[in-house]
C-alpha positions as CSV (number, residue, x, y, z in Angstrom):
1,X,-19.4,-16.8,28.2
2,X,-18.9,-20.0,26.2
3,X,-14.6,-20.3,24.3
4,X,-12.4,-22.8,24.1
5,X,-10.3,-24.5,26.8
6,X,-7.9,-22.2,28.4
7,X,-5.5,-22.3,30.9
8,X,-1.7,-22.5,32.0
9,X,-0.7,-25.7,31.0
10,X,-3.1,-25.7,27.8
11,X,-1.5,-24.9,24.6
12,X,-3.0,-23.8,21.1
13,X,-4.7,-26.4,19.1
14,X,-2.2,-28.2,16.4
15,X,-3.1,-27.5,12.5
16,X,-5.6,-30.2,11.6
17,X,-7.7,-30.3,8.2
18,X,-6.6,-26.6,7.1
19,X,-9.6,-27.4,4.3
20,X,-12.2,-29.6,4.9
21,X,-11.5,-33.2,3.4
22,X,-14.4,-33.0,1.2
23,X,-12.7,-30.7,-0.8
24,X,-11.2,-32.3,-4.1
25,X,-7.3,-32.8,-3.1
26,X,-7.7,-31.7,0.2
27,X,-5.2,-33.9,2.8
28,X,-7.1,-35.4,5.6
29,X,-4.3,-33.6,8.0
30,X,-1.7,-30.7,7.8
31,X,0.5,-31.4,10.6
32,X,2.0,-28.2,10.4
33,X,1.4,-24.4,10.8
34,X,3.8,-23.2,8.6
35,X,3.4,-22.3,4.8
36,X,5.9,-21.1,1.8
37,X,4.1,-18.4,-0.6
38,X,6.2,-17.7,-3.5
39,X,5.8,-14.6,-5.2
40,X,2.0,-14.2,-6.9
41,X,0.5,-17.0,-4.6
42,X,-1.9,-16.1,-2.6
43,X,-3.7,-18.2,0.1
44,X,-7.3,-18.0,0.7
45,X,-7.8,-18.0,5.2
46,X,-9.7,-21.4,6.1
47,X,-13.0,-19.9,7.9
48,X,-12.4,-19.3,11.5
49,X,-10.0,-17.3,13.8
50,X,-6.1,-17.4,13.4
51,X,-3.3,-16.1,14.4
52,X,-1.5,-15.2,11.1
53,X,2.5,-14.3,10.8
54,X,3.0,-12.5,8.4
55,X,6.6,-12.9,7.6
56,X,8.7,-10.2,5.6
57,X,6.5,-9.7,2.5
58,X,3.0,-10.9,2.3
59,X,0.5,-9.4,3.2
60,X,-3.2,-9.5,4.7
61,X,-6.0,-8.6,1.6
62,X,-9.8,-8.5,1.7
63,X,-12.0,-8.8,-1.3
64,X,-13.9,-5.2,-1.6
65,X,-17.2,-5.4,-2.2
66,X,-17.5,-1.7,-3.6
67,X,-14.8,-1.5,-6.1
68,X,-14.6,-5.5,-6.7
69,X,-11.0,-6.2,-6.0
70,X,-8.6,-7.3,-3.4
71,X,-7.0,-4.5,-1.5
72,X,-4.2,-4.6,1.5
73,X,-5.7,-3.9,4.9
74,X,-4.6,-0.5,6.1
75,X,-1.4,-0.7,8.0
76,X,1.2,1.4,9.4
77,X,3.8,-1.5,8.3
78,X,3.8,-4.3,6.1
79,X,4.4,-7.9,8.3
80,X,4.0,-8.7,11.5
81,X,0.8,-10.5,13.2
82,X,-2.6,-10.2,12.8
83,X,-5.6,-12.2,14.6
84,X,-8.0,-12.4,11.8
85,X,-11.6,-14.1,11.8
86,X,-12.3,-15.4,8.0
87,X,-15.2,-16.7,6.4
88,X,-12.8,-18.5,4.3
89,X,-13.7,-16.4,1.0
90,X,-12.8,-13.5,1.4
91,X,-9.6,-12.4,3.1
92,X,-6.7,-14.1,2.1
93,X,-3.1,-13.8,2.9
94,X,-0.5,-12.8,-0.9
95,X,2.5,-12.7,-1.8
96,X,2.4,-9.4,-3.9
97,X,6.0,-9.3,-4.8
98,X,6.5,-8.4,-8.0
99,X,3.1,-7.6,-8.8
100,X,0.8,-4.7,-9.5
101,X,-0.8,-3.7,-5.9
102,X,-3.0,-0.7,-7.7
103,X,-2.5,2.1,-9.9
104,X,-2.3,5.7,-10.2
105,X,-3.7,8.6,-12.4
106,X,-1.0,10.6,-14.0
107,X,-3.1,12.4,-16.1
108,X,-6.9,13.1,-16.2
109,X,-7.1,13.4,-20.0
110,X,-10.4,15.1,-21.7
111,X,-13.7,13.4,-23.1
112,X,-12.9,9.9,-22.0
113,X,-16.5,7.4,-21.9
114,X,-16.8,4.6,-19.0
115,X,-18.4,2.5,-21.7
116,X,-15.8,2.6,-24.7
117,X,-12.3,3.0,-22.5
118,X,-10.1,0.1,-21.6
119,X,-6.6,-0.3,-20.5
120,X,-4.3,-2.8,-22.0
121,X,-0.8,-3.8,-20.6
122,X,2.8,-3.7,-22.1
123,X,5.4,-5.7,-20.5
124,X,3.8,-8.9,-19.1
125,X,2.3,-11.1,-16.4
126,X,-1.0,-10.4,-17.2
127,X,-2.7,-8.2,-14.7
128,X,-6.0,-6.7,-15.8
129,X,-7.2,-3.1,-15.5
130,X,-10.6,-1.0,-14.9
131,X,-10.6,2.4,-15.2
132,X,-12.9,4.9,-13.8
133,X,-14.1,8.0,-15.7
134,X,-15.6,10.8,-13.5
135,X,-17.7,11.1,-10.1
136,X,-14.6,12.9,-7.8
137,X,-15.5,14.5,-5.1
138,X,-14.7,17.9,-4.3
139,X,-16.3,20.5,-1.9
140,X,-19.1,22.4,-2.6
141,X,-17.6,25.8,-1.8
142,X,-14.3,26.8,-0.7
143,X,-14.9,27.1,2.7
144,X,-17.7,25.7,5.9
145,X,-20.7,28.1,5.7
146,X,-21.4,29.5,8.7
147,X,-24.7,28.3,8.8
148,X,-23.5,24.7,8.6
149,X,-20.5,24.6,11.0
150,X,-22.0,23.4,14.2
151,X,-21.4,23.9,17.9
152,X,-20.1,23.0,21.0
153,X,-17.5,20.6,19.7
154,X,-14.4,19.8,21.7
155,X,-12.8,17.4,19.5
156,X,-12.9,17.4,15.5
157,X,-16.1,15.3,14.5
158,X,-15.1,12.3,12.5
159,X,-16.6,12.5,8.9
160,X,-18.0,8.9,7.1
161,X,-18.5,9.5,3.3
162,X,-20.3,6.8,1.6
163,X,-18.8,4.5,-1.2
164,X,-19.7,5.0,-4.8
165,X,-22.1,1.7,-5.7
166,X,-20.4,-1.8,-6.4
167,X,-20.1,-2.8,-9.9
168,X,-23.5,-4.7,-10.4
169,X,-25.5,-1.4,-10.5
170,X,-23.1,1.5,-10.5
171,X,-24.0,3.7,-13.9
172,X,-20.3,3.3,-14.9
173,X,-20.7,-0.7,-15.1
174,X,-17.2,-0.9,-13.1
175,X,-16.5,-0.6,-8.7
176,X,-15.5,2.8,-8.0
177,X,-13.1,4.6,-5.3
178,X,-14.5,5.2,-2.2
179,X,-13.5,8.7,-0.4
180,X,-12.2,9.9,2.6
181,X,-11.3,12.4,4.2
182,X,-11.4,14.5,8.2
183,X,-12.5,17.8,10.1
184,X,-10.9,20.6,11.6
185,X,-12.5,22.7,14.5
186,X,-12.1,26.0,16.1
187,X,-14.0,27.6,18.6
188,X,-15.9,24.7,18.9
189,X,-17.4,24.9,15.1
190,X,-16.3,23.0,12.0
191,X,-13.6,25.2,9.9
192,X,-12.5,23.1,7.4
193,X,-12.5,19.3,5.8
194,X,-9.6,18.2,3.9
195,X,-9.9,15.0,1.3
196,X,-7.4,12.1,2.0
197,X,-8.9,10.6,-1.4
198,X,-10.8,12.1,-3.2
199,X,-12.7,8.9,-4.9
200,X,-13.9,7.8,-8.2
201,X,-16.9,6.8,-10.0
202,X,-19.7,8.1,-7.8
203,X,-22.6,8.2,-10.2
204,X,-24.5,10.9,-7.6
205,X,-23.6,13.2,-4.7
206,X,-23.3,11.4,-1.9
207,X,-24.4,12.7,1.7
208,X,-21.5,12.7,4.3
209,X,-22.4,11.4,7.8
210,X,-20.7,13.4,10.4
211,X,-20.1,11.9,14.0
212,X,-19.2,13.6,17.3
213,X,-15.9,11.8,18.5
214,X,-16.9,9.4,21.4
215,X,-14.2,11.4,23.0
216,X,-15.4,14.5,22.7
217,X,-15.5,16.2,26.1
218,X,-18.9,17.9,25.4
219,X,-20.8,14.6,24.1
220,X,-22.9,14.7,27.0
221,X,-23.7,18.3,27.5
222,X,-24.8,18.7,24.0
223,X,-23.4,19.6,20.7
224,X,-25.0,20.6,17.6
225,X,-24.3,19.0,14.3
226,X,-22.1,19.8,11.5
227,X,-22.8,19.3,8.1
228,X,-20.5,18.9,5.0
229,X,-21.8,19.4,1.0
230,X,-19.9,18.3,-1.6
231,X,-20.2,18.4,-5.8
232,X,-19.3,16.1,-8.3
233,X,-16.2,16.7,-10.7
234,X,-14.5,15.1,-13.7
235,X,-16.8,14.6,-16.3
236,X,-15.1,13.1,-18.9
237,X,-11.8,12.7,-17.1
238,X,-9.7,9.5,-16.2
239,X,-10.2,10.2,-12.3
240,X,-9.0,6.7,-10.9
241,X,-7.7,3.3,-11.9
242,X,-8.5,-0.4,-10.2
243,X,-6.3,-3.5,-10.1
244,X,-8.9,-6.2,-10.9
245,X,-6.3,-9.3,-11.3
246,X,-2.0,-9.7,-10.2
247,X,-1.3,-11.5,-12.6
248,X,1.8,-13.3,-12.4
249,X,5.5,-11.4,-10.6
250,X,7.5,-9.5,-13.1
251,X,11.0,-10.9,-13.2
252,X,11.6,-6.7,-13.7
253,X,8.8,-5.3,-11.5
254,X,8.8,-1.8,-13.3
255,X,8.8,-3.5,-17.0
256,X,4.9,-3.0,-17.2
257,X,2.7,0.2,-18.9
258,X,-0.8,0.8,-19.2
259,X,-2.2,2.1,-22.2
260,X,-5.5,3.7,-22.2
261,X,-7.7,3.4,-25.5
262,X,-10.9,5.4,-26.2
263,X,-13.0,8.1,-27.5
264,X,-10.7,10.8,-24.9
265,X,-7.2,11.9,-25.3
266,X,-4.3,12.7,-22.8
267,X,-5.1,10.5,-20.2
268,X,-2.3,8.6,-18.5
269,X,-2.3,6.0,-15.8
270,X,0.7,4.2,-14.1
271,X,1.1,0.9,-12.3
272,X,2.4,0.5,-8.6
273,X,4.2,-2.4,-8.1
274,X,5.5,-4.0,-5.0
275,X,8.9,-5.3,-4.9
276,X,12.5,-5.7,-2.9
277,X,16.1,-5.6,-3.7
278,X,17.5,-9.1,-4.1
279,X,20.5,-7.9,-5.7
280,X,23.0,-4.8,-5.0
281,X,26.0,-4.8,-6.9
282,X,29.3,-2.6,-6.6
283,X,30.6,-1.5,-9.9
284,X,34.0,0.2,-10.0
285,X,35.9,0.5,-6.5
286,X,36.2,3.2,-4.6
287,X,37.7,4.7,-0.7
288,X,35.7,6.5,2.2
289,X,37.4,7.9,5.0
290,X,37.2,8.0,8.5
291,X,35.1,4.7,8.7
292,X,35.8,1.4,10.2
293,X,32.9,-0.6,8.7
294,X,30.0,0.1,5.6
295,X,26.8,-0.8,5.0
296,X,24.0,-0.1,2.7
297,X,20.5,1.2,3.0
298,X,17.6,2.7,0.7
299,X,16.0,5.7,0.1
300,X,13.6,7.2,-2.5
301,X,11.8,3.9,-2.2
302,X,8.1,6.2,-1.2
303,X,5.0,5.1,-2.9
304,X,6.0,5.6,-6.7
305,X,9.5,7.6,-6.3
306,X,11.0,8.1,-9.5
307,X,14.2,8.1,-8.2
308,X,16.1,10.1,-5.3
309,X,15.1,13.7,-6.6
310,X,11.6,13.3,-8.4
311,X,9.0,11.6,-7.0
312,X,5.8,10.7,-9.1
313,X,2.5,10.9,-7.1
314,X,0.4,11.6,-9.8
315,X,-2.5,14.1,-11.0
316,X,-4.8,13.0,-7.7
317,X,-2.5,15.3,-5.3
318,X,-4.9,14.9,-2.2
319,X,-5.2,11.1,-2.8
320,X,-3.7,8.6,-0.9
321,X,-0.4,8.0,-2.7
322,X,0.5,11.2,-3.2
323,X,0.0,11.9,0.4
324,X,2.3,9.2,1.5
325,X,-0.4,7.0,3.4
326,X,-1.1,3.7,1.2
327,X,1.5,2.5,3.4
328,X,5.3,2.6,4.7
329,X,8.2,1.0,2.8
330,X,10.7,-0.9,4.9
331,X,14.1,0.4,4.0
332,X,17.1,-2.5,3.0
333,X,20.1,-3.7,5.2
334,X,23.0,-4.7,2.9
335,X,26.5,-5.5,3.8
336,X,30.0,-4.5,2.0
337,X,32.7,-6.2,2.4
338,X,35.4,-3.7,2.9
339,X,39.7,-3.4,3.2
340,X,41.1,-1.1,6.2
341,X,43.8,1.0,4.1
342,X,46.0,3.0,6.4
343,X,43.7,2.9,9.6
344,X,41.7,5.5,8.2
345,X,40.0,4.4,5.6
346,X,38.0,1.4,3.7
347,X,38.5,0.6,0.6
348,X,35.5,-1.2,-1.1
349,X,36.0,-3.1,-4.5
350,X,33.7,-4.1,-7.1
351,X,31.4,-7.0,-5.2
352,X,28.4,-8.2,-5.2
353,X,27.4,-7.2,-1.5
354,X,25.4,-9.7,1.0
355,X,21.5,-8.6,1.0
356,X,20.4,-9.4,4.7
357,X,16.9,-7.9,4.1
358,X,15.7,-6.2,0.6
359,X,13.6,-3.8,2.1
360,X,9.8,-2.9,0.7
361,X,9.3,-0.6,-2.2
362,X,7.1,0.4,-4.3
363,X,8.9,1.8,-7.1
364,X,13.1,1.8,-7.2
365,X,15.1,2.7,-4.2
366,X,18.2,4.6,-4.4
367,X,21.0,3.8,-2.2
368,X,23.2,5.4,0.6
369,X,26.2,4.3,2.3
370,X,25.9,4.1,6.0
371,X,29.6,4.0,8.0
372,X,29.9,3.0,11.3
373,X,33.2,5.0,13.0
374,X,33.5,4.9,17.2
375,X,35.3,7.9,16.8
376,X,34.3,10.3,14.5
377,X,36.7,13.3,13.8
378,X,35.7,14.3,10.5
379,X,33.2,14.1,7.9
380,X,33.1,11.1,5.5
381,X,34.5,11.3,2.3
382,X,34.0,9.2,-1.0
383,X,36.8,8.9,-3.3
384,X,36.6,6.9,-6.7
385,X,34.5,6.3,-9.2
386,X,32.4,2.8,-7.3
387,X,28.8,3.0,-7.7
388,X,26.1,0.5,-6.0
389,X,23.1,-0.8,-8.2
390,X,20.3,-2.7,-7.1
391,X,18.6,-5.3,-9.0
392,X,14.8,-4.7,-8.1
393,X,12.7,-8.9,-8.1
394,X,10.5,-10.8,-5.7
395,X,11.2,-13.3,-3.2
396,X,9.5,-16.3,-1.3
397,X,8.2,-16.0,2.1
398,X,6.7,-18.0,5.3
399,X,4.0,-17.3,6.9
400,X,2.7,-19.2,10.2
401,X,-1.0,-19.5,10.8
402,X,-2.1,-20.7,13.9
403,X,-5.5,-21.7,14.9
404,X,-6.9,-20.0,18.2
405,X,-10.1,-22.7,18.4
């Protein structure tokens, strides 16, 4: 098998001609690996195969060809590396701070029409909006008919439901929401099937394709096929919302609503925005005991939290948000600067505190003090009448990409 020269001894190839020189402003050479994406630029992957770092806050995206936007690769964390093979079109690596990275139904609203309904935006940087009315999947009836459960399964089968049609010939003239979802098993026979997402925008019924796990323990000594029926649902409704451009970062990521206008009343959709802390501020001082050093982390920062207590999912509540698997915020590290009063306690006076890492959020954070004692003899107290904000922005970020050929 034919690859490039490898070897101990032989390193990776140097960064050379990152875009063909034919290009109109192209250099002839990039010397280095390196790049700065501020937040809202995005960079397009040179065709071939890379080794891409992601750094703190960008992240990988791949132009869908079914809804006809760019979505994040699924990931359990944002960051890290990735060995991607481009065509140099279509994935790219973005800087999303700041930005819209989709949107949510909050409420499906009555007699809405694909044709006449359109989404403006209040609050800047001039991200636009599709929304999808109708074509949500839900099952046929309540439960697997007996008829249509299978056999001889030792492992759920895994369950491939196909996308709605991309925009050039879907009836709704816009990309719709593709749906997923798994099986359950007992006794060796299908018992259930539970939607992850629901979709949007499928103009027909689609037929699921159900798949023994190659796992299965029974593959080979022969198992009979499952089958799943499902029905379409909200005719008239607002059952999904796409993210068809950015725009430009938000200098206050959660300044921004969407306004639906059309022939249907009480629908209601939300942006979700990505963002970090790049500010935390203590207002007023105040005394905890029983600590010998304070920090600050985050929490309430899940997809589209409203705050500590009350977090927003939306109407969709077997979609992927609401379910907490779009992806996993990274939670802040933030240092107070504190004064030991009597050996034990810290006081902590109004400061503006050192932000070592902002964390990853899609909506406001809330924030909790973390103490770090050796000894701990009792429980921490707070006295006083301090309280920590954050100021919610974007930053810059490096990525390295690295040529494997």
């Amino acid at each position: 098998m034919s690859g490039p020269m490898s070897g101990p001894g032989i390193g990776l190839f140097p960064t050379q001609n990152l875009y063909p020189s034919y290009l109109s402003n192209a250099p002839l050479d990039n010397p280095s690996n390196r790049i700065t994406l501020n937040a809202g630029d995005q960079l397009p992957i040179p065709r071939g195969d890379w080794i891409i770092s992601l750094g703190q806050y960008c992240i990988l995206e791949y132009f869908d060809p079914f809804s006809g936007t760019w979505v994040a690769g699924a990931s359990s964390s944002w960051g890290g590396n990735s060995i991607v093979s481009s065509d140099g079109f279509n994935v790219r690596v973005a800087n999303r701070l700041g930005c819209p990275v989709g949107g949510i139904v909050n409420s499906y609203g009555t007699n809405w029409v694909q044709a006449s309904t359109t989404i403006a935006v209040v609050g800047g940087g001039g991200s636009t909006w599709s929304p999808i009315v109708g074509g949500q999947l839900t099952m046929a009836t309540a439960t697997i008919v007996t008829a249509n459960a299978g056999a001889g399964y030792g492992v759920a089968p895994l369950v491939f439901i196909p996308p709605p049609p991309p925009p050039s010939v879907n009836a709704n003239g816009v990309g719709g929401v593709q749906a997923s979802g798994y099986a359950t098993i007992a006794s060796g026979t299908v018992s259930g099937f539970t939607f992850t997402n629901p979709g949007a925008g499928y103009p027909t019924i689609p037929v699921p394709v159900i798949m023994p796990n190659p796992t299965d323990p029974n593959i080979a000594s022969g198992i009979t096929q499952a089958t799943i029926s499902f029905s379409l649902t909200g005719s008239g409704s607002i059952t999904g919302v796409l993210n068809t451009n950015p725009g430009a970062p938000l200098s206050t990521p959660n300044n921004i609503t969407l306004v639906l206008s059309g022939a249907g009343t009480g629908g209601t959709v939300s942006a979700i925005m990505m963002q970090t802390i790049v500010t935390a501020s203590v207002v007023g001082p105040f005394t905890i005991n029983f600590a010998q050093g304070l920090a600050v982390t985050s929490t309430g920062g899940e997809p589209l939290s409203a705050g500590p207590a009350t977090p927003v999912y939306g109407t969709i509540t077997n979609g992927p948000e609401f379910l907490l698997l779009r992806g996993i915020p990274r939670p802040a590290g933030i240092r107070l600067a504190t004064t030991v009063t009597g050996g034990t306690s810290v006081a902590v006076a109004a400061q503006l505190a050192t932000v070592y890492d902002g964390g990853l959020f899609y909506s406001p954070p809330s924030p909790i003090l973390q103490t770090y004692q050796i000894v701990q003899t009792a429980a921490a107290s707070v006295t006083g009448t301090g309280t920590i904000t954050f100021g919610m922005g974007s930053r810059p970020d490096i990525i390295t990409m690295q040529p494997l050929r």
